[in-house]
N, CA, C and O of each residue as an XYZ file, in Angstrom:
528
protein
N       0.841     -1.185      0.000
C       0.000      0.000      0.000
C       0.885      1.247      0.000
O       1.878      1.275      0.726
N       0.551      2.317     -0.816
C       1.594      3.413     -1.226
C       0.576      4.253     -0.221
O      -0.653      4.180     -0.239
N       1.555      5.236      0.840
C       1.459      6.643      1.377
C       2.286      7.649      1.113
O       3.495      7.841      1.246
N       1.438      8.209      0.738
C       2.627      9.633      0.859
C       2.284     10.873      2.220
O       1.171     11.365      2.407
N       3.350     11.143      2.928
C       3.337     12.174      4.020
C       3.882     13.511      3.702
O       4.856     13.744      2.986
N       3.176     14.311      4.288
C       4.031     15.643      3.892
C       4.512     15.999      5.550
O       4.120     15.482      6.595
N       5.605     17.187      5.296
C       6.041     17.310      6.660
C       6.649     18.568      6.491
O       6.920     18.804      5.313
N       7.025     19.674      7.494
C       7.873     21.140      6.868
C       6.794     21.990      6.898
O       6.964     23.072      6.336
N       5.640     21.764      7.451
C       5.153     23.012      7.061
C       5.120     24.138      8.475
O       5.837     23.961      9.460
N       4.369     25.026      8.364
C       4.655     25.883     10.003
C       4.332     27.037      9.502
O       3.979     27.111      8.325
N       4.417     28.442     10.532
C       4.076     29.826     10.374
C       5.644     30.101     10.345
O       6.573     29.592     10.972
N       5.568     31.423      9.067
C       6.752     31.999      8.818
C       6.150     33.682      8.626
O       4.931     33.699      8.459
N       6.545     34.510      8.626
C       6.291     35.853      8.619
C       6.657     36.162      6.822
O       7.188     35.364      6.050
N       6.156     37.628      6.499
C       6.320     37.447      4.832
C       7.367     37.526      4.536
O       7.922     38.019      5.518
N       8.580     37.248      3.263
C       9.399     36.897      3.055
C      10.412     35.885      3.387
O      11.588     35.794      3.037
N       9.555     35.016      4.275
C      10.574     33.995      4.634
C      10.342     32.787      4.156
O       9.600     32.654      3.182
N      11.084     31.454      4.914
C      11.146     30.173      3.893
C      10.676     29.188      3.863
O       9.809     29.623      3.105
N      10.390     28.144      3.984
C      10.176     26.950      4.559
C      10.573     26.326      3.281
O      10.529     26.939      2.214
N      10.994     24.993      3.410
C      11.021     23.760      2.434
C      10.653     22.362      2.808
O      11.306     21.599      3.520
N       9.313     22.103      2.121
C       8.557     20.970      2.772
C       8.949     19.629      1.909
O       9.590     19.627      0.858
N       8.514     18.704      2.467
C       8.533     17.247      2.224
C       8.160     16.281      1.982
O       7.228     16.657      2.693
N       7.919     15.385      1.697
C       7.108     14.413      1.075
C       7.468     13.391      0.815
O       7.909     13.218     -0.321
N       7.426     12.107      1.912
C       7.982     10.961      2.037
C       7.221      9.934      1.241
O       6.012     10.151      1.321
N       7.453      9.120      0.665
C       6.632      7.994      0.080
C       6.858      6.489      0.938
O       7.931      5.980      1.262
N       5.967      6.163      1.093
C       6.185      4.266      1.484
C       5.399      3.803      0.645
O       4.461      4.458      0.190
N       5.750      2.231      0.215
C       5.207      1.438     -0.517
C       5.815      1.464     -1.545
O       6.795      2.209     -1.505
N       5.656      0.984     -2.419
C       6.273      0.668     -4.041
C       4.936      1.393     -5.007
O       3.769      1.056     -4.810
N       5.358      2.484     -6.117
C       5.191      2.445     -6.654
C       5.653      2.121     -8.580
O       6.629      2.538     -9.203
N       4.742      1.425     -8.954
C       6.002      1.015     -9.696
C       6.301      1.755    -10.868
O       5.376      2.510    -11.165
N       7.197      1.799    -11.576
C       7.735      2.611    -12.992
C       7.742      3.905    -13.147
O       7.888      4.391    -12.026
N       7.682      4.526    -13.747
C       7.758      5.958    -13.510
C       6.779      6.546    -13.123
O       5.636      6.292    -13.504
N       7.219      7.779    -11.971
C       6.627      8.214    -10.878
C       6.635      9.950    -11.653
O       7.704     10.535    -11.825
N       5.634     10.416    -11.945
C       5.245     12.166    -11.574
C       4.424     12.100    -10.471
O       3.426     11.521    -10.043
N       5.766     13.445    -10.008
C       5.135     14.306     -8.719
C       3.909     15.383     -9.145
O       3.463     15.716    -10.243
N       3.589     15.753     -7.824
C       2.519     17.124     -7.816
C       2.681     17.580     -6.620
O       2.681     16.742     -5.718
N       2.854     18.955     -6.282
C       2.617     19.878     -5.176
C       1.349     21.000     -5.495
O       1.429     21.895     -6.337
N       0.002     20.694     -4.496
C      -1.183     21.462     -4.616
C      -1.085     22.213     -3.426
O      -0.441     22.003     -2.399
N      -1.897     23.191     -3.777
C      -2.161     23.701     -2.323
C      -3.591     23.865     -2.092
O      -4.151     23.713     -3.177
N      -4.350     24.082     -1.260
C      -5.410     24.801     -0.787
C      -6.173     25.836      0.063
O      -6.643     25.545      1.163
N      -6.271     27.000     -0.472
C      -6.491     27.699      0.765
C      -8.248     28.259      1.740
O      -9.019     29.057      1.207
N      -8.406     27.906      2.529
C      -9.388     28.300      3.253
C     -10.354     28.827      2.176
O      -9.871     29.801      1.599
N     -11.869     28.389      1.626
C     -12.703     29.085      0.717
C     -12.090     29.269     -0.556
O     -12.561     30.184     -1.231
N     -10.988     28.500     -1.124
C     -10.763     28.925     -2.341
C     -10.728     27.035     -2.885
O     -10.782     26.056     -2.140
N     -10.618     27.066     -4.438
C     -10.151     25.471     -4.735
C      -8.458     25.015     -4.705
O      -7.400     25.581     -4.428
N      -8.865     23.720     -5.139
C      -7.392     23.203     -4.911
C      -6.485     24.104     -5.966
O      -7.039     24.612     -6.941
N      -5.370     24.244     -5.781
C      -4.320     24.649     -6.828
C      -3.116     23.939     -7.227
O      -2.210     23.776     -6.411
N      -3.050     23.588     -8.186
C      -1.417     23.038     -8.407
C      -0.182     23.727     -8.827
O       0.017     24.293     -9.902
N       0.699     23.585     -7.724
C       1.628     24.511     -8.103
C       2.888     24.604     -8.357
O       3.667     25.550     -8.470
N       3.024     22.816     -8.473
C       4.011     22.607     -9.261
C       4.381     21.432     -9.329
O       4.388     20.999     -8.177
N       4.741     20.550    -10.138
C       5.031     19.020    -10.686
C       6.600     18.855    -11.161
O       7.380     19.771    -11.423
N       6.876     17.291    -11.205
C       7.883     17.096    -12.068
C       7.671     15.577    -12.675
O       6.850     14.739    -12.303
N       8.570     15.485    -13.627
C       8.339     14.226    -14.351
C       8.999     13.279    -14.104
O       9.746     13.300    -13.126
N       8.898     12.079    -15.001
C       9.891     11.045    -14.218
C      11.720     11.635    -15.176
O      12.775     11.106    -14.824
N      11.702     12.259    -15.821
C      12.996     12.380    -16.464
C      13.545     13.950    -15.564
O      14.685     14.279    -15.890
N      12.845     14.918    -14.487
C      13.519     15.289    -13.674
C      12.554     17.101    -14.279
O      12.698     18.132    -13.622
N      11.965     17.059    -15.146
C      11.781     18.611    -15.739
C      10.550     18.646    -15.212
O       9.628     17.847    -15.370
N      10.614     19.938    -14.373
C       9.838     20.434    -13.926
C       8.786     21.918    -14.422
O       9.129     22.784    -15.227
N       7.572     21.857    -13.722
C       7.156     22.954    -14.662
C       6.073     23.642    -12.797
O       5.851     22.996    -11.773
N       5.783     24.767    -13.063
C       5.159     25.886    -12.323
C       3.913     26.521    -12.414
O       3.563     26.600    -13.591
N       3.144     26.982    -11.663
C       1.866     27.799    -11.507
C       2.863     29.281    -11.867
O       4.014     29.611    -11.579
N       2.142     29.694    -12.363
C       2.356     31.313    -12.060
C       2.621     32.061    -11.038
O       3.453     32.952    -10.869
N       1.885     31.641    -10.425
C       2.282     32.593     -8.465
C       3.003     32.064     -7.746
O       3.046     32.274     -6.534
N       3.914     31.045     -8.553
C       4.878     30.737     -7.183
C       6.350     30.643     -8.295
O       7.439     30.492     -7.741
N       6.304     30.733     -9.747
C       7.332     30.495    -10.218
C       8.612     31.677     -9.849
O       8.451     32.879     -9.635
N       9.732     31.004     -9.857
C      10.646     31.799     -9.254
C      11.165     32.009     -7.808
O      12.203     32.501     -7.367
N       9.944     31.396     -7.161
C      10.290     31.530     -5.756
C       9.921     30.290     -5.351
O      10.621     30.041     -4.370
N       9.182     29.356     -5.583
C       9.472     27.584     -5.119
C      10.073     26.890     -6.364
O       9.794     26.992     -7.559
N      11.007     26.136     -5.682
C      11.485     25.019     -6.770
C      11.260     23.422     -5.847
O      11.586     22.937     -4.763
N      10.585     23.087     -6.935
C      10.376     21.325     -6.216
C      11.786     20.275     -7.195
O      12.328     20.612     -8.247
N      11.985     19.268     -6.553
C      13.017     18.556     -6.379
C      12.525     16.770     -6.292
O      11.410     16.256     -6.195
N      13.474     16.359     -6.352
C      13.246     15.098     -5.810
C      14.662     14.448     -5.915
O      15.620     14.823     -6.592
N      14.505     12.923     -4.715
C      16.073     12.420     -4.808
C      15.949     11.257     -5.602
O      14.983     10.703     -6.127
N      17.285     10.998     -5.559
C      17.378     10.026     -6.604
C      16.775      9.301     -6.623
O      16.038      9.121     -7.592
N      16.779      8.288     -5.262
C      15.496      6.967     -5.055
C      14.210      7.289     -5.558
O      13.378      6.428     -5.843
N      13.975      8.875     -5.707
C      12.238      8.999     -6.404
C      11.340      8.539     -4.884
O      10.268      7.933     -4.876
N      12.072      8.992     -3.715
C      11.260      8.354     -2.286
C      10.156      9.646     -1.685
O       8.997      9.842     -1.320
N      11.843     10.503     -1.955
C      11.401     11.925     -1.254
C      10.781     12.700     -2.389
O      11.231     12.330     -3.473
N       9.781     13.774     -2.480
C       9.834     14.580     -3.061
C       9.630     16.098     -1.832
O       9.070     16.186     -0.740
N      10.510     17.258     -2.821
C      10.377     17.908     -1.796
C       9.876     19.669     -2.585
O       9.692     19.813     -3.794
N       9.749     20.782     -1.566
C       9.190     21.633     -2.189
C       9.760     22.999     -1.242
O       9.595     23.238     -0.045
N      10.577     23.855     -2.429
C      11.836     24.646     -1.452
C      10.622     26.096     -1.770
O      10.397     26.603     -2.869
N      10.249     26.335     -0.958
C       9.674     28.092     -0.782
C      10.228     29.023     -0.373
O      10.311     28.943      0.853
N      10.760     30.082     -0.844
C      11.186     31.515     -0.400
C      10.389     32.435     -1.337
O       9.658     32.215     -2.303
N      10.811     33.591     -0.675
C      10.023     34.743     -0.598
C       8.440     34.795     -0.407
O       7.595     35.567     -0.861
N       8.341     33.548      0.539
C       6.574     33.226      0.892
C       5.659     34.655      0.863
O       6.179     35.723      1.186
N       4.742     34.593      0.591
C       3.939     35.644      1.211
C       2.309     34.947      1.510
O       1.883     33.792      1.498
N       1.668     36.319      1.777
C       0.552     35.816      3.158
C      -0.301     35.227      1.812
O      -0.845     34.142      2.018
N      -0.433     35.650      0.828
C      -1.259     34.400     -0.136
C      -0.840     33.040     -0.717
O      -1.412     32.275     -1.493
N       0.152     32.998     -0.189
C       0.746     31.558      0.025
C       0.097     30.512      0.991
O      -0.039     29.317      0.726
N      -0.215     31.017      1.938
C      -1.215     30.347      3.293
C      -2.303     29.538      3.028
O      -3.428     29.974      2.781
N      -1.997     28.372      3.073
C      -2.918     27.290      2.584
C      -2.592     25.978      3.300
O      -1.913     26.099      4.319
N      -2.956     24.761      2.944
C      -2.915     23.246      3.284
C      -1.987     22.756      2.118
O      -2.459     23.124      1.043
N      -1.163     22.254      2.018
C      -0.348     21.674      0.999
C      -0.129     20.398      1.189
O       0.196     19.765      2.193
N      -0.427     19.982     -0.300
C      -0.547     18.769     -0.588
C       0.139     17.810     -1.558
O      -0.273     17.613     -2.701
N       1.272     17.196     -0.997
C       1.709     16.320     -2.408
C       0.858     14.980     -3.265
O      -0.238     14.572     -2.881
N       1.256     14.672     -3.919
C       0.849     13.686     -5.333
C       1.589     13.147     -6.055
O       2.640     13.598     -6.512
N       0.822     11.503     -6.337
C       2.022     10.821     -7.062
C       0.973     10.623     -8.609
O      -0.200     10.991     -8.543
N       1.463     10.089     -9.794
C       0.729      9.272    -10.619
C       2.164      8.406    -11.438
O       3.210      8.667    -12.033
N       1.103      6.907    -10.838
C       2.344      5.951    -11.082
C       2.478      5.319    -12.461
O       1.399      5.414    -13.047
N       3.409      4.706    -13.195
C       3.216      4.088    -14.335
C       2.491      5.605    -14.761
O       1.273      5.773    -14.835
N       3.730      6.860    -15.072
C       3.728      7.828    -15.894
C       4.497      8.252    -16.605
O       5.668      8.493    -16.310
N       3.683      8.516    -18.270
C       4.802      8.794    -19.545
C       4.500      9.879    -19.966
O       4.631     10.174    -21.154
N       3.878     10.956    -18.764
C       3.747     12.419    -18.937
C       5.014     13.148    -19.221
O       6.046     12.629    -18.795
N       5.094     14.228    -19.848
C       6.086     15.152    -19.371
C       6.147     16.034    -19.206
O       5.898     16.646    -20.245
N       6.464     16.974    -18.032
C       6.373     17.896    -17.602
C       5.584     19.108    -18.440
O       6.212     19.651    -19.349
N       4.078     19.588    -18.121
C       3.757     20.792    -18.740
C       2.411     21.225    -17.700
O       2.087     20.756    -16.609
N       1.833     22.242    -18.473
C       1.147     23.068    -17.425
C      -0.354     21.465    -17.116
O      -1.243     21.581    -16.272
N      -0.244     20.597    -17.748
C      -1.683     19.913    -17.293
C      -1.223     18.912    -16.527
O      -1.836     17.860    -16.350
N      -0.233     19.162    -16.087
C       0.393     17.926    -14.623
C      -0.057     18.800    -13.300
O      -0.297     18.300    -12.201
N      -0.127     20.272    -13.634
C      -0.885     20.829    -12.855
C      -2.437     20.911    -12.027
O      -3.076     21.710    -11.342
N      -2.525     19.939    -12.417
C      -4.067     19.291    -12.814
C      -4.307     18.336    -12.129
O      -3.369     17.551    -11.992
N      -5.545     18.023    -11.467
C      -5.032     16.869    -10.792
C      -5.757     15.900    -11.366
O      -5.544     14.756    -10.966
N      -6.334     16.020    -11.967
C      -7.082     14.794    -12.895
C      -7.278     15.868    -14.972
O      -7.698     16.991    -15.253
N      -6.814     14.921    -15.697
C      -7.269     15.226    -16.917
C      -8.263     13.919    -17.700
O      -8.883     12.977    -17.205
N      -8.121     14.260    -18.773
C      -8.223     12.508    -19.842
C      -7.415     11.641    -19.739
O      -7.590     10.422    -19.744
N      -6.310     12.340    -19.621
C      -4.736     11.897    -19.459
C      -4.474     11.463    -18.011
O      -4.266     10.252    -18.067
N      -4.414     11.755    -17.128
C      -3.776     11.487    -16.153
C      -4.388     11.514    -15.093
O      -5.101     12.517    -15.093
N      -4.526     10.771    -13.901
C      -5.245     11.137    -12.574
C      -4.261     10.940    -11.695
O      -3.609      9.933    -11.972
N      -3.870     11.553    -10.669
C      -2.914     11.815     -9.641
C      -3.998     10.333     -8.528
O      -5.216     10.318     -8.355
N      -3.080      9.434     -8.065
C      -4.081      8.491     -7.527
C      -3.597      8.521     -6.384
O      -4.179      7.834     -5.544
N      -2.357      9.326     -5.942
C      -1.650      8.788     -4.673
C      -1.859     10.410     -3.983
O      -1.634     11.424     -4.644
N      -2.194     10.424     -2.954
C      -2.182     11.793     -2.157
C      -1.797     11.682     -0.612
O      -2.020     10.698      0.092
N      -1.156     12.911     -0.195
C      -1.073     13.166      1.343
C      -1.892     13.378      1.423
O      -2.723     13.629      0.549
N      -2.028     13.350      3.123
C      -2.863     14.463      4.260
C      -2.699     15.554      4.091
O      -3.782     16.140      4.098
N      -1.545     16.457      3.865
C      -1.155     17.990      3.588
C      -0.682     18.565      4.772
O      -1.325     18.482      5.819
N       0.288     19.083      4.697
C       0.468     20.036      5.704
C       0.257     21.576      5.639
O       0.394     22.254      4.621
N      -0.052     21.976      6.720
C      -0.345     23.521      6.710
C       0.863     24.870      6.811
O       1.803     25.103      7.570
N       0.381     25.437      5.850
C       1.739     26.859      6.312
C       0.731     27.902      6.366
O      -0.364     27.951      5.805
N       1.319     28.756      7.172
C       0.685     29.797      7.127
C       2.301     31.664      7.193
O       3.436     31.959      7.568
N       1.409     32.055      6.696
C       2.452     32.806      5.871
C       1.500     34.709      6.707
O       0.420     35.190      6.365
N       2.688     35.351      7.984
C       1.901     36.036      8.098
C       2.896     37.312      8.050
O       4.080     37.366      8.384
N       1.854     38.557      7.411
C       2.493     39.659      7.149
C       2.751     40.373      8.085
O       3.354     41.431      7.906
């Protein structure tokens, strides 16, 4: 059975950092795309940033430039580096797997379900809150 955990999240004041986490257990098998969503209080989910199984990553608009997501080699961890947070950053964040994937990186991995693809593996999310 595949889990994924997130972990890293917390209150930071505006301009500061956090870089969260995202552990996997279980086997998933063959190639693995990530997803980092967020959600904030009364608004919908957002995706705000993915990567593929060959390492290229792609971005939301409101966070490009200032989060870069990652992952290690094992494909265990995925992780999600934030600076220059600000208070509309403040949400529930949520990672995502979709296994046995021959996506590659573009704006509809942002997505959490298309024709194409459904993200089947999800955290709990952790919370940041981002205050000015």
């Amino acid at each position: 059975q595949v889990e994924l955990a997130e972990s890293g999240g917390g209150s930071v004041q505006t301009g500061g950092s956090l870089q969260l986490s995202c552990a996997r257990s279980g086997d998933i098998k063959r190639r693995i795309c990530w997803g980092w969503f967020r959600q904030a209080p009364g608004k919908e989910r957002e995706g705000i940033a993915a990567i593929d199984p060959d390492g290229t990553t792609v971005y939301a608009d409101s966070v490009v430039g200032r989060f870069t997501v990652s992952q290690d080699v094992a494909k265990i961890n995925l992780y999600l580096k934030m600076d220059s947070l600000q208070p509309e950053d403040t949400a529930m964040y949520y990672c995502a797997a979709i296994g046995s994937c021959s996506l590659a990186a573009d704006s509809s991995l942002l997505r959490a379900q298309t024709t194409r693809h459904t993200y089947n593996y999800w955290g709990r999310g952790t919370r940041v809150t981002v205050s000015s």
